[in-house]
VMD Tcl script that builds the backbone (N, CA, C; Angstrom):
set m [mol new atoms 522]
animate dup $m
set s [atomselect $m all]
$s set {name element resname resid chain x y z} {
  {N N UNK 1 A 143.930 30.786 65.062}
  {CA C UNK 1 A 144.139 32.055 65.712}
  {C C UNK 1 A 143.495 33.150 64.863}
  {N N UNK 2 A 142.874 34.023 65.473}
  {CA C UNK 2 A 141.978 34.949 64.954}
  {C C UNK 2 A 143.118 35.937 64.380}
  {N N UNK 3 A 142.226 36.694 63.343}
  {CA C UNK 3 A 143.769 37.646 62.158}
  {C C UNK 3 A 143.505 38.958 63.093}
  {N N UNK 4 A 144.373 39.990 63.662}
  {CA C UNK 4 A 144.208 41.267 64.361}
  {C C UNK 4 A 143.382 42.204 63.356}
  {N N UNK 5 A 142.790 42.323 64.011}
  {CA C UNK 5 A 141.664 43.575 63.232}
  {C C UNK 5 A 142.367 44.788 62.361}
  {N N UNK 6 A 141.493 45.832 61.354}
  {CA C UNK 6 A 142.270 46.714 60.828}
  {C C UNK 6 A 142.914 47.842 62.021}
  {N N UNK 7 A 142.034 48.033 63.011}
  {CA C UNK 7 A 142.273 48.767 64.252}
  {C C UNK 7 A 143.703 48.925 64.743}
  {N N UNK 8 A 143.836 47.305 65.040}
  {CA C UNK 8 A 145.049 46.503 65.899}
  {C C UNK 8 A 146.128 46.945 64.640}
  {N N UNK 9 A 146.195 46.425 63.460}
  {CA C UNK 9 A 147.501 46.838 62.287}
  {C C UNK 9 A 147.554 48.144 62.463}
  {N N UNK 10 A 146.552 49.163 62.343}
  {CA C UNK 10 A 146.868 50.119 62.146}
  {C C UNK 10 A 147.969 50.819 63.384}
  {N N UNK 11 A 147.489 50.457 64.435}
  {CA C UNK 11 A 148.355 50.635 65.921}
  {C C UNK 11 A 149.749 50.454 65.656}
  {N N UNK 12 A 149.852 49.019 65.217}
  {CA C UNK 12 A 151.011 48.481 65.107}
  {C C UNK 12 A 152.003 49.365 64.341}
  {N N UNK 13 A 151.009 49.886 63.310}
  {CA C UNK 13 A 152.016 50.202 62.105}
  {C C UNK 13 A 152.649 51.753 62.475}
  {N N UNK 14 A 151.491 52.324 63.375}
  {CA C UNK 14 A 151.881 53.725 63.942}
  {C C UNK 14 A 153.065 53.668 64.643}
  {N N UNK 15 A 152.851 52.405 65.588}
  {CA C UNK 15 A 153.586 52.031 66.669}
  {C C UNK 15 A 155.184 52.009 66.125}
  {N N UNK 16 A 155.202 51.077 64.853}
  {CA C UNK 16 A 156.857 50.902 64.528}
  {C C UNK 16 A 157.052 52.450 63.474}
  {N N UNK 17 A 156.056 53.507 63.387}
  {CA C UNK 17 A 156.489 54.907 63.030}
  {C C UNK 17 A 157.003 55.941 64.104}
  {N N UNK 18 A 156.163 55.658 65.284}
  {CA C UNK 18 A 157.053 56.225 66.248}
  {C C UNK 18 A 158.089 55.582 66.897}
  {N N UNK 19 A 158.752 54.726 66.553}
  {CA C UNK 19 A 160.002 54.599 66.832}
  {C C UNK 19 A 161.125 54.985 66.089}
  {N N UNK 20 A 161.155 54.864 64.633}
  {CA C UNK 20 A 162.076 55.457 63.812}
  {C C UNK 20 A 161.422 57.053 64.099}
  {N N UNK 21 A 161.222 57.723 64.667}
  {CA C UNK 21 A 161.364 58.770 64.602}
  {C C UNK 21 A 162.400 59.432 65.503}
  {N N UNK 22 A 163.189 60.368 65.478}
  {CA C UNK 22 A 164.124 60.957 66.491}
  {C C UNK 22 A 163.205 61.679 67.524}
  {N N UNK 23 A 163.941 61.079 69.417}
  {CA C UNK 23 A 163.232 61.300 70.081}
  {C C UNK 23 A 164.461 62.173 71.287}
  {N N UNK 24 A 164.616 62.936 70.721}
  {CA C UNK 24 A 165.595 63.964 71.292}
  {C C UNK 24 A 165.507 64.524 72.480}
  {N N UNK 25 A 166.065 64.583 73.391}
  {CA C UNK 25 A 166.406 65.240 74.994}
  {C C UNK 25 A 166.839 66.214 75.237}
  {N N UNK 26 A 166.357 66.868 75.872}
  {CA C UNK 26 A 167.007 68.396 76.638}
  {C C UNK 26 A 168.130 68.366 77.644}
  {N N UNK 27 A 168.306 66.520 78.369}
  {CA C UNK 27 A 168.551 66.904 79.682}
  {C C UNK 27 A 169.958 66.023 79.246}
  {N N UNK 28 A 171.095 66.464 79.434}
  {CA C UNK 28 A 172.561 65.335 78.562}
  {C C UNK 28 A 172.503 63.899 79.418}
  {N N UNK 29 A 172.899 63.418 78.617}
  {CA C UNK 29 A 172.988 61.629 79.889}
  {C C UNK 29 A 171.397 61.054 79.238}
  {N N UNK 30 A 170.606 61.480 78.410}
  {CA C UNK 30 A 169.251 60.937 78.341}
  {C C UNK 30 A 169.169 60.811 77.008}
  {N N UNK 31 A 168.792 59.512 76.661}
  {CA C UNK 31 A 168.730 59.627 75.111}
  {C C UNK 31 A 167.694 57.795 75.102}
  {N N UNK 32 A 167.291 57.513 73.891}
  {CA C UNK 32 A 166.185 56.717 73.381}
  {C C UNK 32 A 166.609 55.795 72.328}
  {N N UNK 33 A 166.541 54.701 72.978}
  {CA C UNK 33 A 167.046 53.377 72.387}
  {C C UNK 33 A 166.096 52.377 71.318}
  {N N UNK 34 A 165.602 52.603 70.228}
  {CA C UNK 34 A 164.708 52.161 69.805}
  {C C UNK 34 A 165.082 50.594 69.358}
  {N N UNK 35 A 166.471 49.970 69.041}
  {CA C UNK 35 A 166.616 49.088 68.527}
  {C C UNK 35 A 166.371 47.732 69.921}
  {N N UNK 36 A 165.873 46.532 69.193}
  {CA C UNK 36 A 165.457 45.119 70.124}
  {C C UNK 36 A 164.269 46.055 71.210}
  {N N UNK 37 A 164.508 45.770 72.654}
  {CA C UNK 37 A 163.219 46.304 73.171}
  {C C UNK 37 A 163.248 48.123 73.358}
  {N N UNK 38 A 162.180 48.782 72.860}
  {CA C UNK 38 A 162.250 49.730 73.021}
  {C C UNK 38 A 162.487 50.578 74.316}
  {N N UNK 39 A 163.902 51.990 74.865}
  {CA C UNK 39 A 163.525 52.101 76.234}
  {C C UNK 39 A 164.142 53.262 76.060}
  {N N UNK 40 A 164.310 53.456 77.446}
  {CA C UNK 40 A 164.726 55.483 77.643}
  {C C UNK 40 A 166.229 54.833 78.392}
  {N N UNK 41 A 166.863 55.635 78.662}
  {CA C UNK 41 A 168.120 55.154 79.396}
  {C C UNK 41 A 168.738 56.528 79.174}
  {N N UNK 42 A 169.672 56.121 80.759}
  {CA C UNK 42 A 170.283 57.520 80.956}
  {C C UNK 42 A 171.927 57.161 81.712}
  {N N UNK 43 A 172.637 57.987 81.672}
  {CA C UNK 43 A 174.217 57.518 81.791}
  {C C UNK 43 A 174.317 58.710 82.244}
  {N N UNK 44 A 174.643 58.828 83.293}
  {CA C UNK 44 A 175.851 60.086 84.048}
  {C C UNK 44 A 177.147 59.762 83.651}
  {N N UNK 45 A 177.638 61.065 83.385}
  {CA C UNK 45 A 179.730 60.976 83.339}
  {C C UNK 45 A 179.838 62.201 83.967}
  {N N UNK 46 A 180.523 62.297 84.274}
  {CA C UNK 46 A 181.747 63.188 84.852}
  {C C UNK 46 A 182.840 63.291 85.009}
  {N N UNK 47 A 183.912 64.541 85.221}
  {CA C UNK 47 A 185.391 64.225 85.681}
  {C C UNK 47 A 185.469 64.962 86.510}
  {N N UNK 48 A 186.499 64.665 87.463}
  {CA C UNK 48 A 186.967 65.342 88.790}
  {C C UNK 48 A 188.395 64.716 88.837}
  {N N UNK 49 A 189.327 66.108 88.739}
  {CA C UNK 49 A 191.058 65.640 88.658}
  {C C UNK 49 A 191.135 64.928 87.755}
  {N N UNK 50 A 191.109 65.112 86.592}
  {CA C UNK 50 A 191.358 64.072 84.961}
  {C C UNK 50 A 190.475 63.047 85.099}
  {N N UNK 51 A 190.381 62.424 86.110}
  {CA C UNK 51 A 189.502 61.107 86.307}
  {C C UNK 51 A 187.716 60.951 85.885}
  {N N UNK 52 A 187.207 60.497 84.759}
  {CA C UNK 52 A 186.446 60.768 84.428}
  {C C UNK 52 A 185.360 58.892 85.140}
  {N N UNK 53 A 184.272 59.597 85.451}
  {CA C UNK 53 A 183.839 59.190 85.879}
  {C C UNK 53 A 182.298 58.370 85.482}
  {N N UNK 54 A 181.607 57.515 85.787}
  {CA C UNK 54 A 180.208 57.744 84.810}
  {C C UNK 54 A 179.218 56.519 86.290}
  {N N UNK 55 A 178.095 56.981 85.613}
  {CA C UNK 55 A 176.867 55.714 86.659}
  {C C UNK 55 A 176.990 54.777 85.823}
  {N N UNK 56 A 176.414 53.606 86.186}
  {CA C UNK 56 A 175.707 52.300 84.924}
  {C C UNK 56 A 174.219 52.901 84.722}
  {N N UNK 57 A 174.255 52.495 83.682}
  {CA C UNK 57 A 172.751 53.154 82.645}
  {C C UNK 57 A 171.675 52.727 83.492}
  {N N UNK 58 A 171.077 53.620 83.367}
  {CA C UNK 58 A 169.205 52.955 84.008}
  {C C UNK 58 A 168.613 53.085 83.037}
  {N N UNK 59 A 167.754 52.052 83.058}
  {CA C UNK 59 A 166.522 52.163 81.818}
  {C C UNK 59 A 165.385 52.547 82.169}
  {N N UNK 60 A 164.787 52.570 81.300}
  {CA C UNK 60 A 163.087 53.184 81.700}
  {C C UNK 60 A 162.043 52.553 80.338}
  {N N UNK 61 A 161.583 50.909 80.377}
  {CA C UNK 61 A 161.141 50.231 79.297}
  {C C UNK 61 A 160.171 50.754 79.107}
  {N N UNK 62 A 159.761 50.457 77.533}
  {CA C UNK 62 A 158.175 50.810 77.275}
  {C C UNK 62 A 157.399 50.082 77.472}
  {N N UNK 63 A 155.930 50.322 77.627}
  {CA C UNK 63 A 155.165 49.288 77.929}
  {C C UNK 63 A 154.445 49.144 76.817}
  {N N UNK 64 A 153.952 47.543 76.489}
  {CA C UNK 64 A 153.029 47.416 75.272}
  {C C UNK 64 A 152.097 47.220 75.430}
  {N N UNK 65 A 151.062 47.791 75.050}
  {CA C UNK 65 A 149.998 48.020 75.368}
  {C C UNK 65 A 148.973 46.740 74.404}
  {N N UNK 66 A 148.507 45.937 75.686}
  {CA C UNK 66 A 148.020 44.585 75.216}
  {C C UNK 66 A 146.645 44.168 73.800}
  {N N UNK 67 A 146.274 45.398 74.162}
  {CA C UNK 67 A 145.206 45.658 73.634}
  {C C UNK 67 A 145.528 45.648 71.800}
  {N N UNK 68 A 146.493 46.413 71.628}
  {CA C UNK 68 A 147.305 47.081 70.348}
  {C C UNK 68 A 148.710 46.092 69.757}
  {N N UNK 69 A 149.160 45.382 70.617}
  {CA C UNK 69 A 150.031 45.121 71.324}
  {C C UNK 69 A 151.546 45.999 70.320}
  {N N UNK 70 A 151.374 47.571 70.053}
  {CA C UNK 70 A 152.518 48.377 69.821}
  {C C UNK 70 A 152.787 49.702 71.080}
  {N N UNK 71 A 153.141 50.364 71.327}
  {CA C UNK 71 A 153.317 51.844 71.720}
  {C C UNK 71 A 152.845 52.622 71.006}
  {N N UNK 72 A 152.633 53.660 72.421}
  {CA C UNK 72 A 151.748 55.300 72.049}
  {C C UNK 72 A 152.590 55.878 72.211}
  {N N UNK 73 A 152.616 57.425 71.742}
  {CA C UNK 73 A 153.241 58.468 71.771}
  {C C UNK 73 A 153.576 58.673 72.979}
  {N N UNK 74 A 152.449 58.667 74.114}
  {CA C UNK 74 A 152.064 59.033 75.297}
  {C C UNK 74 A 153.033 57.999 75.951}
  {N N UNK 75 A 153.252 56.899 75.657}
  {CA C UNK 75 A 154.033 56.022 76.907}
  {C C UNK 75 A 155.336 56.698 76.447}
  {N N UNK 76 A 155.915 57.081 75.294}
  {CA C UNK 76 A 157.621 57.611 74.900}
  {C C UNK 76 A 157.436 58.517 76.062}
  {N N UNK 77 A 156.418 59.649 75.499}
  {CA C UNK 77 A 156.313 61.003 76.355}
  {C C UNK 77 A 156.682 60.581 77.770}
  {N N UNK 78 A 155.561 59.764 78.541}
  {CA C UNK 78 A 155.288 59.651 79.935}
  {C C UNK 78 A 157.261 59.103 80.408}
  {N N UNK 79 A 158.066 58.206 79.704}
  {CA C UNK 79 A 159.092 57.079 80.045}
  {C C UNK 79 A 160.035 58.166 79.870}
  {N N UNK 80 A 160.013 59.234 78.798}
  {CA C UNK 80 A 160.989 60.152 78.981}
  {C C UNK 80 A 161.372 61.070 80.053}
  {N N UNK 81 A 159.899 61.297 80.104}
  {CA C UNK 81 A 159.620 62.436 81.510}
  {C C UNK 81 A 160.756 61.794 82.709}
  {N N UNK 82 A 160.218 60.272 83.074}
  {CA C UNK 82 A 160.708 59.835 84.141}
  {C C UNK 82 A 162.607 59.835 84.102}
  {N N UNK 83 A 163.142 59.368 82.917}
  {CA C UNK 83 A 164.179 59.570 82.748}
  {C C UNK 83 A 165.090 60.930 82.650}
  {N N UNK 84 A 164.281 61.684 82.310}
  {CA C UNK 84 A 164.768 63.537 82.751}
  {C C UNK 84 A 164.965 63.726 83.800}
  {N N UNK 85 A 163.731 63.021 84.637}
  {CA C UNK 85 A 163.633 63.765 86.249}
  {C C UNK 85 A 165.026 63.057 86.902}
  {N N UNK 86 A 164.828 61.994 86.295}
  {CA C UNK 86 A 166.045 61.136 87.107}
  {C C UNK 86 A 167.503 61.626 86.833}
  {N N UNK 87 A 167.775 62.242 85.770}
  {CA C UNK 87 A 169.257 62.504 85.252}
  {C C UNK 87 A 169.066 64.117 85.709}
  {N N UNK 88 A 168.255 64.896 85.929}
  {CA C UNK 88 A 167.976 66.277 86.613}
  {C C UNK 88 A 168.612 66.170 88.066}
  {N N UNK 89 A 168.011 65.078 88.814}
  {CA C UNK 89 A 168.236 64.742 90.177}
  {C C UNK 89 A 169.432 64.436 90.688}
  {N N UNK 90 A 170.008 63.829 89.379}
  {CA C UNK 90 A 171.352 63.566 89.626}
  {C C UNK 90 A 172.437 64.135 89.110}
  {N N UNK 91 A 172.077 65.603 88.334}
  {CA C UNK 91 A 173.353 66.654 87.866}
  {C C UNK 91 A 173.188 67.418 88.396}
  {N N UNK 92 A 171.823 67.653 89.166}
  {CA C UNK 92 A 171.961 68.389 90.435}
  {C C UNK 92 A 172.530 68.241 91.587}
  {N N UNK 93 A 172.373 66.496 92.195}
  {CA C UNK 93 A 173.729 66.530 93.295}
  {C C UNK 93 A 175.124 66.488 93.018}
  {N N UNK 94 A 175.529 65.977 91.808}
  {CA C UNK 94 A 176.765 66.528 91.132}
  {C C UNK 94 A 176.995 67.998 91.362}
  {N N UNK 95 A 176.481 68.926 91.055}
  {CA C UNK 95 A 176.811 70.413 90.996}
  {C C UNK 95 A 176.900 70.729 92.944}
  {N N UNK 96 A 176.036 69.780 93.253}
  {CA C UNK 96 A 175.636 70.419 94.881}
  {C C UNK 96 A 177.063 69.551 95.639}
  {N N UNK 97 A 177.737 68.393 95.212}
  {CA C UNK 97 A 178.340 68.158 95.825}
  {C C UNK 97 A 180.056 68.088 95.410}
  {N N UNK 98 A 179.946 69.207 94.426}
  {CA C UNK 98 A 181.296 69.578 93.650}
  {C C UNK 98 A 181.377 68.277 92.539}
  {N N UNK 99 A 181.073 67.614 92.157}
  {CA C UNK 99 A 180.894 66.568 91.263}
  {C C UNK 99 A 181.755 65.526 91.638}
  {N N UNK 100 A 181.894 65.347 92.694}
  {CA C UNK 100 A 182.417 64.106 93.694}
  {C C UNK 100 A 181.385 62.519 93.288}
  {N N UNK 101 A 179.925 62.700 93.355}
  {CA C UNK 101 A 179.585 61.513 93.154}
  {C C UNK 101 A 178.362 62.084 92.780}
  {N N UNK 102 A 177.435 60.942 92.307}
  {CA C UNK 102 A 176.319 61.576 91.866}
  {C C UNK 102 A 174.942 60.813 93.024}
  {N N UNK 103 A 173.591 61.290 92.922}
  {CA C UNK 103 A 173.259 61.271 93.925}
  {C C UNK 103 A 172.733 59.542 94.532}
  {N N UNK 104 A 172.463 58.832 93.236}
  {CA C UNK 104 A 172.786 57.522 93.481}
  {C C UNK 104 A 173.639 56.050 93.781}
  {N N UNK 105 A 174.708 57.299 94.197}
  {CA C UNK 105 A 175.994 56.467 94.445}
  {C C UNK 105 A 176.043 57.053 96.566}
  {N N UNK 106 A 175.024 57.976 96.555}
  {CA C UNK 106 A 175.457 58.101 98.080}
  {C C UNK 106 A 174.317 57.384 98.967}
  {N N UNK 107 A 174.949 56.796 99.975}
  {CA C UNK 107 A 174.121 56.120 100.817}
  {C C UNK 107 A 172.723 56.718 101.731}
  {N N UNK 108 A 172.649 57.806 101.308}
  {CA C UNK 108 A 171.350 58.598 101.643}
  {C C UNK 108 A 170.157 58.284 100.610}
  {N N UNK 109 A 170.212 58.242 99.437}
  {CA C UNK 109 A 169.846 58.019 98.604}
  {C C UNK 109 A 168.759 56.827 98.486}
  {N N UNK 110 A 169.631 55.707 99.511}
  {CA C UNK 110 A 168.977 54.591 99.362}
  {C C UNK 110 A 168.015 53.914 100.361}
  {N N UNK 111 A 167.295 53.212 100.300}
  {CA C UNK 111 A 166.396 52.787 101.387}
  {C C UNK 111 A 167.018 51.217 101.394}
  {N N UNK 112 A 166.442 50.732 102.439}
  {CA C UNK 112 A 166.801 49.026 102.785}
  {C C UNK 112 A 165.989 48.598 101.443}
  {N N UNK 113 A 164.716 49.296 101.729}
  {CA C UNK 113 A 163.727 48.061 100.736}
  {C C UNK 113 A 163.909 48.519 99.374}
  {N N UNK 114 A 164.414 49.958 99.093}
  {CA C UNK 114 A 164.656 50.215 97.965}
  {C C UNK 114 A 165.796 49.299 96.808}
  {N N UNK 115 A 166.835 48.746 98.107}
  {CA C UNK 115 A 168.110 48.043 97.514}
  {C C UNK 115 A 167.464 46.430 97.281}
  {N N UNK 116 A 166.571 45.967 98.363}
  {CA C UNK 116 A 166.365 44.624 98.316}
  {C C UNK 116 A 165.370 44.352 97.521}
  {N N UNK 117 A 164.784 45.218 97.167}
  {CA C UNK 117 A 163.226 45.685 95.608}
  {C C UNK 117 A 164.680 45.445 94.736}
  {N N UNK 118 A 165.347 46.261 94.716}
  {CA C UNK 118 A 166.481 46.051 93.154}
  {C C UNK 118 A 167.137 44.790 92.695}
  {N N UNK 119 A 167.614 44.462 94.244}
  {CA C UNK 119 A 168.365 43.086 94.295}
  {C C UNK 119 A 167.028 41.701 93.760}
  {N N UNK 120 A 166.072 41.688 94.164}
  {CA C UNK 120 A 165.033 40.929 93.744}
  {C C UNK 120 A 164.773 40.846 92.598}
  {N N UNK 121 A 164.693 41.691 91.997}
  {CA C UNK 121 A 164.059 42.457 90.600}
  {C C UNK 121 A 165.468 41.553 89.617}
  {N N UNK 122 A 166.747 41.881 90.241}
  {CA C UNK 122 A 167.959 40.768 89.468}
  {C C UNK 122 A 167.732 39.235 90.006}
  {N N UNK 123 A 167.548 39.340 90.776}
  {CA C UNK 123 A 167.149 37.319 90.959}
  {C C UNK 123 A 165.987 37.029 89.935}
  {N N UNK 124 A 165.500 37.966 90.134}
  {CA C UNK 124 A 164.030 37.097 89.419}
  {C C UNK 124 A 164.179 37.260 87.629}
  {N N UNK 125 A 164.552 38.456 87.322}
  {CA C UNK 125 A 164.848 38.273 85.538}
  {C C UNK 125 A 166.430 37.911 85.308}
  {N N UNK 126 A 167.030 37.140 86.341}
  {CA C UNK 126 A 167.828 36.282 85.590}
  {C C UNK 126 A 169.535 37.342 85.642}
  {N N UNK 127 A 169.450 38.658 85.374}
  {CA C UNK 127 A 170.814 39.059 85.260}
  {C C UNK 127 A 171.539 38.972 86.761}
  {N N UNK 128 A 171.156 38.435 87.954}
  {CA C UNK 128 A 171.863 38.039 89.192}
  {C C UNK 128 A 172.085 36.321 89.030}
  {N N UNK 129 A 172.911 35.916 88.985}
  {CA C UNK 129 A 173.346 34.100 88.843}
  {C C UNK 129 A 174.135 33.833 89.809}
  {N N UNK 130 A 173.880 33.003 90.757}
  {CA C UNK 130 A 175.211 32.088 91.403}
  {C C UNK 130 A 174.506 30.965 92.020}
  {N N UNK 131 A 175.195 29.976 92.803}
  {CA C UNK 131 A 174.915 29.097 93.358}
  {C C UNK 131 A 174.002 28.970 94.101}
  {N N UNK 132 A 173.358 30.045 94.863}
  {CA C UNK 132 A 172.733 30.336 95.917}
  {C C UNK 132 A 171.052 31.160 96.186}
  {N N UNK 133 A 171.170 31.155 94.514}
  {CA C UNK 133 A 170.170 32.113 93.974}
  {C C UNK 133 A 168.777 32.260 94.925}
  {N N UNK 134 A 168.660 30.938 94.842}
  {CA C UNK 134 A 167.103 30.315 95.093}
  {C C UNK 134 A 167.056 30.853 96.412}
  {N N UNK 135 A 168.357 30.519 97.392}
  {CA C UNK 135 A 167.742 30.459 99.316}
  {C C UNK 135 A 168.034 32.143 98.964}
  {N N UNK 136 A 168.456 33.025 98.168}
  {CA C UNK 136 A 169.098 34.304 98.629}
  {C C UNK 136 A 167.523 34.936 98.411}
  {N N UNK 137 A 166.802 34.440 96.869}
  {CA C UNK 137 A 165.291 34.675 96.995}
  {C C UNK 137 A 164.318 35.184 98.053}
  {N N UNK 138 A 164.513 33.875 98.200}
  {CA C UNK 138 A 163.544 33.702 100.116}
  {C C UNK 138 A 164.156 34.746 100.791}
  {N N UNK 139 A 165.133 34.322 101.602}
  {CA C UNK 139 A 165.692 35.530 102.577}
  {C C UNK 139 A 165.390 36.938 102.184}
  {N N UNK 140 A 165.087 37.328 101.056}
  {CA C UNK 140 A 164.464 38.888 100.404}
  {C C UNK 140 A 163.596 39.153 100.877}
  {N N UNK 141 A 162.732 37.947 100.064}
  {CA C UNK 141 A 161.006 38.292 100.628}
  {C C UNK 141 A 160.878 38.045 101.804}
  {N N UNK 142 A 161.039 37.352 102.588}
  {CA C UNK 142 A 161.210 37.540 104.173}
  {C C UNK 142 A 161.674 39.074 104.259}
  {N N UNK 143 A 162.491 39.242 104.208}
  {CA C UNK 143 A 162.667 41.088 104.662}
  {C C UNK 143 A 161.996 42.167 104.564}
  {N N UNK 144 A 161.459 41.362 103.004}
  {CA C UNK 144 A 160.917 42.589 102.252}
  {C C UNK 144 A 159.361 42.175 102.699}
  {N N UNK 145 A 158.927 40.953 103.628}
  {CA C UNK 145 A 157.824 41.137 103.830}
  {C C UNK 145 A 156.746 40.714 102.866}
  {N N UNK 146 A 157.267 39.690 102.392}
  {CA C UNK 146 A 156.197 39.193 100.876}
  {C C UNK 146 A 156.227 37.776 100.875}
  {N N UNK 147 A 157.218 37.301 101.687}
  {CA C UNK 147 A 157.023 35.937 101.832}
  {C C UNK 147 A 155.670 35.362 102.088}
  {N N UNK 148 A 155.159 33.794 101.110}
  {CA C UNK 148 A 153.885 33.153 101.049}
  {C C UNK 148 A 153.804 32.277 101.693}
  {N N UNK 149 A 154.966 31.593 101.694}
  {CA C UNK 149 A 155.322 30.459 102.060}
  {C C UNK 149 A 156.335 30.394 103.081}
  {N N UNK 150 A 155.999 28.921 103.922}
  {CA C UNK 150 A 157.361 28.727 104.961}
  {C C UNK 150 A 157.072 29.236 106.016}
  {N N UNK 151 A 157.766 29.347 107.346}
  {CA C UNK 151 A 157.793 29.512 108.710}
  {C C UNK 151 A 157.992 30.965 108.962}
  {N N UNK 152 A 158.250 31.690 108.201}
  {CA C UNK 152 A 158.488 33.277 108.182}
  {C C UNK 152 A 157.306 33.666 107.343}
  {N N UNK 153 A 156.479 33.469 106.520}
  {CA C UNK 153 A 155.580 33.682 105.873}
  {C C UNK 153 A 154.988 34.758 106.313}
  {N N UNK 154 A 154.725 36.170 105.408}
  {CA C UNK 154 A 153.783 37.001 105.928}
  {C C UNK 154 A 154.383 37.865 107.246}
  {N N UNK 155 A 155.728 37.434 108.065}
  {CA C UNK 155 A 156.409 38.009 108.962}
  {C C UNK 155 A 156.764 39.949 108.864}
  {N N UNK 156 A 156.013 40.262 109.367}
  {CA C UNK 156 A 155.871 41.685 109.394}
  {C C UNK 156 A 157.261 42.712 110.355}
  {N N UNK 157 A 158.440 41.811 110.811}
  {CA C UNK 157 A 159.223 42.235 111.785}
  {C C UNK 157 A 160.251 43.178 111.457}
  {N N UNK 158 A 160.886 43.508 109.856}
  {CA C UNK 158 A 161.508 43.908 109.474}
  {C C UNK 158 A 160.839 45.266 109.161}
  {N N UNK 159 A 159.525 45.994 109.359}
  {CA C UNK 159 A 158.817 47.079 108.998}
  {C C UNK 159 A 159.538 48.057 109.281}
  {N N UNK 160 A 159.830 48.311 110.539}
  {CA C UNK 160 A 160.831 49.396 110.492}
  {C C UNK 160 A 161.852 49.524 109.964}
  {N N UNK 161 A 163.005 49.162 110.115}
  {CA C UNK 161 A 164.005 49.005 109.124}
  {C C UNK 161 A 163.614 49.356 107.550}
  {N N UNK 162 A 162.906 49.180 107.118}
  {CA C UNK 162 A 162.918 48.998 105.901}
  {C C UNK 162 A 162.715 50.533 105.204}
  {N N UNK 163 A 162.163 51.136 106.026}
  {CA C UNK 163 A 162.332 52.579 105.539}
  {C C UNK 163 A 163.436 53.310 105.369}
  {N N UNK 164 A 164.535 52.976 106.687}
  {CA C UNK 164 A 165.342 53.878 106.521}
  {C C UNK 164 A 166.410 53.918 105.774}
  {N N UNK 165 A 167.168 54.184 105.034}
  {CA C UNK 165 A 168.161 54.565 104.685}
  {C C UNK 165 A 168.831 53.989 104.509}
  {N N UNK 166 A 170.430 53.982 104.157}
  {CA C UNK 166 A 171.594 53.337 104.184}
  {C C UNK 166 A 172.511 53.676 105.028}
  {N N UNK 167 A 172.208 55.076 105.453}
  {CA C UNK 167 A 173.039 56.003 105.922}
  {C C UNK 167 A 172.659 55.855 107.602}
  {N N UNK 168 A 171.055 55.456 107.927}
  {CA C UNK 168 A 170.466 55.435 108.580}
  {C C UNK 168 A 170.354 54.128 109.304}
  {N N UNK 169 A 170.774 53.278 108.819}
  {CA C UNK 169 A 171.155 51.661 109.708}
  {C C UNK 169 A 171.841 51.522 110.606}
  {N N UNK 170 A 171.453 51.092 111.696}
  {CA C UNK 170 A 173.015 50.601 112.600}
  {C C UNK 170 A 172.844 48.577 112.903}
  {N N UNK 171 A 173.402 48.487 113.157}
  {CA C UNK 171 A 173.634 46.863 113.542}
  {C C UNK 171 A 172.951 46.619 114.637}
  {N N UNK 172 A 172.102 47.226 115.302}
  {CA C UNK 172 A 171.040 46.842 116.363}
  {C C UNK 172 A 169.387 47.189 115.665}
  {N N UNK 173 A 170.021 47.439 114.661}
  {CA C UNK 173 A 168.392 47.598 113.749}
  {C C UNK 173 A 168.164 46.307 113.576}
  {N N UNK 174 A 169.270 45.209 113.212}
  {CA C UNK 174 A 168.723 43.514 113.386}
  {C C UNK 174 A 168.831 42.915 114.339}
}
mol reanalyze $m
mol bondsrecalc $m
mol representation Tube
mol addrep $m
């Protein structure tokens, strides 16, 4: 195996300097996880009537850049951005909706394909497990229209649906 060039170390070595560095947020709920894989992540809380409330964390991973194979400044920058906008979006429907829920907990929020993109995304890296994994697979991509294989393959019938909403479904949409 060929030794990485002075180029490639030098990347690297930048790479594990911008991570020990403090990468501080403006927006609360947003903060930068440097330890095991590097990522952005963000946590809503709230209380309403003593009852304090919170989302499950979203992440926002870094990408390694193959070439270098460490991180740029520019991907922290770019992964933070996205994680601001997202915790912005959502202390704003908090404030807009008396802090009852936040805006990813309401069924407007969501699309069909947006939930069955998420639900996929857990079958396939493993944190979704049960008995059934494999046929629940298929039945996705069939919906979602990505199926390769099989008698539904490539089946384009679910197109409409898939845009709308959560809020926006009725039971004659199937």
């Amino acid at each position: 195996m060929a030794r990485p060039s002075k180029a490639v170390l030098a990347a690297r070595a930048k790479s594990k300097s911008l991570l020990t560095r403090d990468w501080p947020s403006s927006v609360p709920g947003v903060f930068f996880i440097a330890v095991g894989e590097p990522r952005w992540a963000a946590r809503i809380r709230w209380q309403k009537h003593n009852a304090v409330h919170r989302d499950k964390t979203h992440v926002w991973k870094l990408s390694i850049n193959p070439k270098t194979g460490g991180y740029t400044e520019k991907d922290l920058v770019h992964w933070q951005k996205q994680a601001e906008a997202w915790a912005e979006a959502e202390w704003l429907a908090l404030t807009k909706s008396g802090k009852e829920f936040s805006r990813s907990a309401l069924a407007s929020s969501w699309t069909l394909e947006a939930l069955l993109t998420k639900y996929l995304e857990g079958l396939d890296d493993g944190s979704i497990k049960y008995r059934s994994c494999v046929s629940d697979r298929s039945r996705v991509r069939v919906l979602l229209e990505i199926a390769e294989k099989g008698a539904n393959a490539h089946n384009k019938a679910f197109g409409p649906v898939l845009g709308k909403t959560m809020d926006e479904l009725a039971p004659t949409d199937f």
